[in-house]
VOPAGU-2260 file (C-alpha; in pm, 1 decimal, decimal comma):
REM VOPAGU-2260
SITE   aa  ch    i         X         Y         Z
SITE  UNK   A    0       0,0       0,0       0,0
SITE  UNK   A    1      97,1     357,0     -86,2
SITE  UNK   A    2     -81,2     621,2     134,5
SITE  UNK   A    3      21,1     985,0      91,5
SITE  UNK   A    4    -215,8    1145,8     301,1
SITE  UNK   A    5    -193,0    1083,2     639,2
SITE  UNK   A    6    -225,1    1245,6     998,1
SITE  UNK   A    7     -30,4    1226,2    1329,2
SITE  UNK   A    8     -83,3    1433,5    1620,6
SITE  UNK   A    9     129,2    1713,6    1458,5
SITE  UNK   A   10    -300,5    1819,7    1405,9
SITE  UNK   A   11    -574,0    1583,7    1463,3
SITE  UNK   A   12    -496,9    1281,0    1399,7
SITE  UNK   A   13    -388,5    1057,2    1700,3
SITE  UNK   A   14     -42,7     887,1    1704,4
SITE  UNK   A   15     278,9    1017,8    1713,5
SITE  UNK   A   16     451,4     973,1    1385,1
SITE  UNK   A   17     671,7     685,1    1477,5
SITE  UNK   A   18     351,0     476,9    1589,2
SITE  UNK   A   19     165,9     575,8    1268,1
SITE  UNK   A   20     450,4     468,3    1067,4
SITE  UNK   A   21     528,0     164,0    1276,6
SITE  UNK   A   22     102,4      60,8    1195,9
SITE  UNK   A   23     168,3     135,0     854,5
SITE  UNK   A   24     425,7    -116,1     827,5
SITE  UNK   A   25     268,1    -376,2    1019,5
SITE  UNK   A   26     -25,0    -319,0     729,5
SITE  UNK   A   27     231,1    -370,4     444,1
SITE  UNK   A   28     230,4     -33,2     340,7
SITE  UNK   A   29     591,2      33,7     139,3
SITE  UNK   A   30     505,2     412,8     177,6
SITE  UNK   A   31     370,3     652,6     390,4
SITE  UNK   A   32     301,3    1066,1     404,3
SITE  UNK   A   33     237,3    1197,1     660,4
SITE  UNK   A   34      57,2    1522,8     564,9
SITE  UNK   A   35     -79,6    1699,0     859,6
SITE  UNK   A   36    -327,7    1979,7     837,5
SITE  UNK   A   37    -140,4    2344,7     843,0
SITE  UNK   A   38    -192,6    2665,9     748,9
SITE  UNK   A   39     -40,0    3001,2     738,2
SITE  UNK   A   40      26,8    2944,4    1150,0
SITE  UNK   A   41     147,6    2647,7    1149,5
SITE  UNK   A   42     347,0    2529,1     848,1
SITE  UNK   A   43     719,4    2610,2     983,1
SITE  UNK   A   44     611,1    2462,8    1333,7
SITE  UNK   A   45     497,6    2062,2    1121,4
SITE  UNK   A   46     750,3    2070,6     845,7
SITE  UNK   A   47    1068,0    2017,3    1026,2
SITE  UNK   A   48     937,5    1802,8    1300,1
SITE  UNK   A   49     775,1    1525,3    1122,2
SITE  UNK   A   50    1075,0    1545,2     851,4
SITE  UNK   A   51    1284,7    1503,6    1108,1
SITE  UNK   A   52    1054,6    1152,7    1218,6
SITE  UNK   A   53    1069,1    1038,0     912,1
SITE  UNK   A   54    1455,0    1062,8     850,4
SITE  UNK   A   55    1501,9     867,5    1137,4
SITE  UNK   A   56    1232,7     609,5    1085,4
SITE  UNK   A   57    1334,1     554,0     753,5
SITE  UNK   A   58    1674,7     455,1     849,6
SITE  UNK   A   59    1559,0     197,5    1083,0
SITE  UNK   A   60    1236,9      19,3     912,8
SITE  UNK   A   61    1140,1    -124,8     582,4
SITE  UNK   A   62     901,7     158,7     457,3
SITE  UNK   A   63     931,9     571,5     295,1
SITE  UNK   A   64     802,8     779,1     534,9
SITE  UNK   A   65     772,6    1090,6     338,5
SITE  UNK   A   66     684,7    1450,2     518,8
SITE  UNK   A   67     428,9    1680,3     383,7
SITE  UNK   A   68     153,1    1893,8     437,7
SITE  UNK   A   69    -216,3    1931,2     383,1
SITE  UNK   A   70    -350,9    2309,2     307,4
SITE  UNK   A   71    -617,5    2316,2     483,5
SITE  UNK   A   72    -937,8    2541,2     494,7
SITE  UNK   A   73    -719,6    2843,0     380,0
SITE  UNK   A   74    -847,6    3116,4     147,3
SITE  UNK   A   75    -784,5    3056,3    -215,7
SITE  UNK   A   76    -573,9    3375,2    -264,3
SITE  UNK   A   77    -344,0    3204,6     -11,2
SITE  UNK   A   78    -286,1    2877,7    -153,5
SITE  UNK   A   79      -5,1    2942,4    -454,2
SITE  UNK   A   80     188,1    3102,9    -220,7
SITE  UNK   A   81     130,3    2897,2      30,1
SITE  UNK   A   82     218,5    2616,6    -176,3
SITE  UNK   A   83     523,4    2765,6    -215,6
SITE  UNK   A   84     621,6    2805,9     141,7
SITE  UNK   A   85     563,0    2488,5     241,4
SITE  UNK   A   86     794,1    2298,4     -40,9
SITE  UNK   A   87    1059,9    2565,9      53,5
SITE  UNK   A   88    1048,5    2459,6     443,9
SITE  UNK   A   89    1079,8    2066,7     310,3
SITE  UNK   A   90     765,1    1977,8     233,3
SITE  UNK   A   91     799,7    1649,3      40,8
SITE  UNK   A   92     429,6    1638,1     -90,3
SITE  UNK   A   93     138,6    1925,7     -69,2
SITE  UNK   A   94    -171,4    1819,5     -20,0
SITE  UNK   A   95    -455,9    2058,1     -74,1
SITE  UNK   A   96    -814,6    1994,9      99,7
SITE  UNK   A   97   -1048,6    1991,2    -150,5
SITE  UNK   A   98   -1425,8    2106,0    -162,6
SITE  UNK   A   99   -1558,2    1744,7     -23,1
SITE  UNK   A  100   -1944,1    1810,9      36,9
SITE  UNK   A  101   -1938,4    1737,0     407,0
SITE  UNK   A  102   -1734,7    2067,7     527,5
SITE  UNK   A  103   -1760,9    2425,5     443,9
SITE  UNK   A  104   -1485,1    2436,1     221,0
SITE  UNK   A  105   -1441,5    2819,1      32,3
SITE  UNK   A  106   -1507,9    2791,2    -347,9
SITE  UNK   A  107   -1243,4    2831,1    -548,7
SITE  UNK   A  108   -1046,2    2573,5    -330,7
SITE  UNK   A  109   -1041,1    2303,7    -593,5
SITE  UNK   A  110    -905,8    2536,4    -904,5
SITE  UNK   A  111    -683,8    2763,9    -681,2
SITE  UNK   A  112    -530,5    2431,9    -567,4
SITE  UNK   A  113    -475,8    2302,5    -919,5
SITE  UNK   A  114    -359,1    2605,1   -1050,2
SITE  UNK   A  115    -122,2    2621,3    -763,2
SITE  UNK   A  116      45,8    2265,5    -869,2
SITE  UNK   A  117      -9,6    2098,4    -555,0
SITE  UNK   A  118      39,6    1720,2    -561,9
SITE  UNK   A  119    -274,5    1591,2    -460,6
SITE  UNK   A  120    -640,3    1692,8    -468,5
SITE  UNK   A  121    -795,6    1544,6    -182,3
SITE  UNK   A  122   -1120,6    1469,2    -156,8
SITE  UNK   A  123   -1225,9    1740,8    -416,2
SITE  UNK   A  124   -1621,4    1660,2    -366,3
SITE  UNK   A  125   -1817,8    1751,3    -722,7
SITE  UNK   A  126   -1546,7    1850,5    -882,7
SITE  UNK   A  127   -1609,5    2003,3   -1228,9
SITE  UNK   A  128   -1517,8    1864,0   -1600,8
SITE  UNK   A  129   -1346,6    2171,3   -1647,6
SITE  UNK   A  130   -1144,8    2151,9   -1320,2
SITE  UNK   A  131   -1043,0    1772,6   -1374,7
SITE  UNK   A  132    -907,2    1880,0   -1726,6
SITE  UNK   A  133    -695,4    2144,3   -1573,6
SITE  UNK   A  134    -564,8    1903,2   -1309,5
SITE  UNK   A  135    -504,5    1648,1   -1597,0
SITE  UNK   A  136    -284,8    1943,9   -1738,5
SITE  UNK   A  137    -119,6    2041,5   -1433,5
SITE  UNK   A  138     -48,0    1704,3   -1285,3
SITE  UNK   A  139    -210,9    1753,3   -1021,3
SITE  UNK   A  140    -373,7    1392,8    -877,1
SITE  UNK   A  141    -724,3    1370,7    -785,3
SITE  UNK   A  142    -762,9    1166,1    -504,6
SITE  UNK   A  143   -1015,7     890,3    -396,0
SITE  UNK   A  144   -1027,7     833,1     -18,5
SITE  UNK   A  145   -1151,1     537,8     210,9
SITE  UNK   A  146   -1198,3     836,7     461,9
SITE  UNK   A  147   -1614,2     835,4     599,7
SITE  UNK   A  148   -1788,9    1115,2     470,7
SITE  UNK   A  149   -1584,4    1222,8     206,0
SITE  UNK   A  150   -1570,3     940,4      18,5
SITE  UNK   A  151   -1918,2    1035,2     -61,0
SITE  UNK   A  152   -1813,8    1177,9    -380,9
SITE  UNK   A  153   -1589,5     887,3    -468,1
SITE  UNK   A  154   -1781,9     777,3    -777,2
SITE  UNK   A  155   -1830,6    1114,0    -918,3
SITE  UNK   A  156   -1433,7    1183,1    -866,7
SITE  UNK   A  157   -1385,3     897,5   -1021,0
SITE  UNK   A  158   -1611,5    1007,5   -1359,7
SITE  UNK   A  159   -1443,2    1321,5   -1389,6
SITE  UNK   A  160   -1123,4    1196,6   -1363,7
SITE  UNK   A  161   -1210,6     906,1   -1619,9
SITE  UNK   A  162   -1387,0    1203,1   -1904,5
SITE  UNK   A  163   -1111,0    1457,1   -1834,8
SITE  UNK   A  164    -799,1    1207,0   -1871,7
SITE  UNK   A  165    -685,0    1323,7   -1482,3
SITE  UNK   A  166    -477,9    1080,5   -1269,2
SITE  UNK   A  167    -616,4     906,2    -985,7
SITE  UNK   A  168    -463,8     805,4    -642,3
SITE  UNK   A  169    -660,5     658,8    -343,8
SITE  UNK   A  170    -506,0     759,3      11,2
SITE  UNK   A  171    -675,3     654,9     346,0
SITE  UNK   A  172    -651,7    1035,4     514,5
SITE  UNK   A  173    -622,8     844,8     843,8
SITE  UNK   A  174    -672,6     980,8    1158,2
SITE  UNK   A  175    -653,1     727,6    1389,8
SITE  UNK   A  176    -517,9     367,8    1362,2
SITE  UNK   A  177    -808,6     179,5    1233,7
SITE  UNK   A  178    -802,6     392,5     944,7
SITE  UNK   A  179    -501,1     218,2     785,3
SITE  UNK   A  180    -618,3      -6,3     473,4
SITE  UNK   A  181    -488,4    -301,1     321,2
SITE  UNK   A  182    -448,5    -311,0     -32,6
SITE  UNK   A  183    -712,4    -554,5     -71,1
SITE  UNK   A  184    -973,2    -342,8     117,6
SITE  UNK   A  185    -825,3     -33,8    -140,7
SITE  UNK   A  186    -866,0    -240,1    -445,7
SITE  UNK   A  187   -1283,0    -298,5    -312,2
SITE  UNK   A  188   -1318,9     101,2    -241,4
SITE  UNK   A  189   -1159,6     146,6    -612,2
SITE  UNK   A  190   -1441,2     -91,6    -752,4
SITE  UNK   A  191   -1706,5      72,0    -559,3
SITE  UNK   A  192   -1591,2     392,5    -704,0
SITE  UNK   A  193   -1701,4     245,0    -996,9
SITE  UNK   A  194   -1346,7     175,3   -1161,4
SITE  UNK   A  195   -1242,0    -184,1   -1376,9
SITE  UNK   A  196    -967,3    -398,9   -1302,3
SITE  UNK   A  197    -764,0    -219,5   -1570,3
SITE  UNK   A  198    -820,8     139,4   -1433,4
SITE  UNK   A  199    -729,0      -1,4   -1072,0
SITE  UNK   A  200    -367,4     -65,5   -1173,8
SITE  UNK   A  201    -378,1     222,8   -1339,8
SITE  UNK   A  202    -430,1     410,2    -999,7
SITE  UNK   A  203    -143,3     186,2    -811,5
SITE  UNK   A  204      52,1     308,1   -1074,7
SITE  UNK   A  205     -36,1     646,7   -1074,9
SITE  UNK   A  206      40,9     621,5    -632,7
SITE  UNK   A  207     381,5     470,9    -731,3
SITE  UNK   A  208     470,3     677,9    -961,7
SITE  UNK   A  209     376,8     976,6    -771,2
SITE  UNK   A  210     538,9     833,7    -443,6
SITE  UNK   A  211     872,6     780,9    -630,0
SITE  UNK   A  212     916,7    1157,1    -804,5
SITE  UNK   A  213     858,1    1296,3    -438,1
SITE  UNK   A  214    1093,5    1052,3    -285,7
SITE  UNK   A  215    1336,2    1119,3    -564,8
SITE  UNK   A  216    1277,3    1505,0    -480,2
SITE  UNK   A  217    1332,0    1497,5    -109,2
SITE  UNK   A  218    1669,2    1272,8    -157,2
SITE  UNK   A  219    1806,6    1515,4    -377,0
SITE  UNK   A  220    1758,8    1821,3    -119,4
SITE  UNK   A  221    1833,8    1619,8     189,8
């Protein structure tokens, strides 16, 4: 399993990241993100102490733990620069919160996040034809989640992505650790999504491939 979108205590998820990582591993996940939720506060107080975890974990255990961030609830204006910031304070992987249908996110997130060249979409709720096509553009991943609530929209993420030629990735967004998934119980949330057997490996490949450009990128600045 490949999960880039993950939480530790660093904001509201539960476990520290050593215990998160040390679950993930136990699962049979070969890579991890762990992307907690910032903004314009908090970014330079997350960045440097899970990338610190993850440099250590990673030289002790059989996984990537990769650090990032998830933009989260911010205004649209903000996110491009914001973007920015985090990536220059070691930000492995951005993450942008996207318009899912069960919080008040602003309008605008989803394109302002795209535009922006974040790495992953998350949970971008109705997302528009026009929006997925820009995101195909942009590379910029749309994400399908095993996360209650906002996997709501799974299916029509899933359409849009499919008519607009975007890449797909599934991530957990865990919080706590029953929220880690096997890639069995990944492969059943991709069919209920409404995806084939072909497009499934497509989206493994699409996590891989994603997982090892931002693995390659951290290396290189480490």
């Amino acid at each position: 399993m490949i999960d880039l979108h993950t939480h530790s205590l660093f904001s509201d998820g539960v476990l520290l990241p050593s215990e998160l990582v040390r679950r993930a591993v136990s699962k049979g996940y070969t890579v991890i993100a762990i992307t907690d939720h910032a903004d314009a506060s908090n970014l330079d107080f997350i960045i440097p102490r899970v990338t610190a975890a993850c440099r250590e974990l990673n030289r002790h255990w059989n996984i990537k733990a990769v650090p990032g961030i998830e933009l989260t609830h911010v205004p649209p204006e903000t996110i491009a620069d914001l973007t920015k910031r985090a990536r220059s304070l070691g930000a492995a992987i951005v993450v942008m919160h996207g318009e899912t249908i069960v919080e008040p996110v602003c309008p605008g997130t989803n394109r302002a996040a795209i535009d922006a060249g974040v790495d992953i979409l998350a949970h971008p709720g109705l997302i528009t034809f026009e929006e997925a096509k820009r995101a195909a553009q942009n590379n910029v991943c749309l994400e399908i989640t095993s996360r209650k609530g906002h996997s709501l929209s799974n299916g029509h993420v899933a359409k849009m992505a499919h008519e607009a030629g975007a890449r797909l990735v599934i991530d957990t967004d865990s919080h706590e650790p029953g929220d880690l998934i096997t890639d069995e119980q990944a492969k059943n949330i991709l069919l209920g999504a409404g995806l084939d057997q072909n497009a499934i490996v497509e989206v493994f490949a699409h996590s891989k491939e994603l997982a090892d450009r931002v693995i390659a990128a951290w290396a290189s600045c480490s």
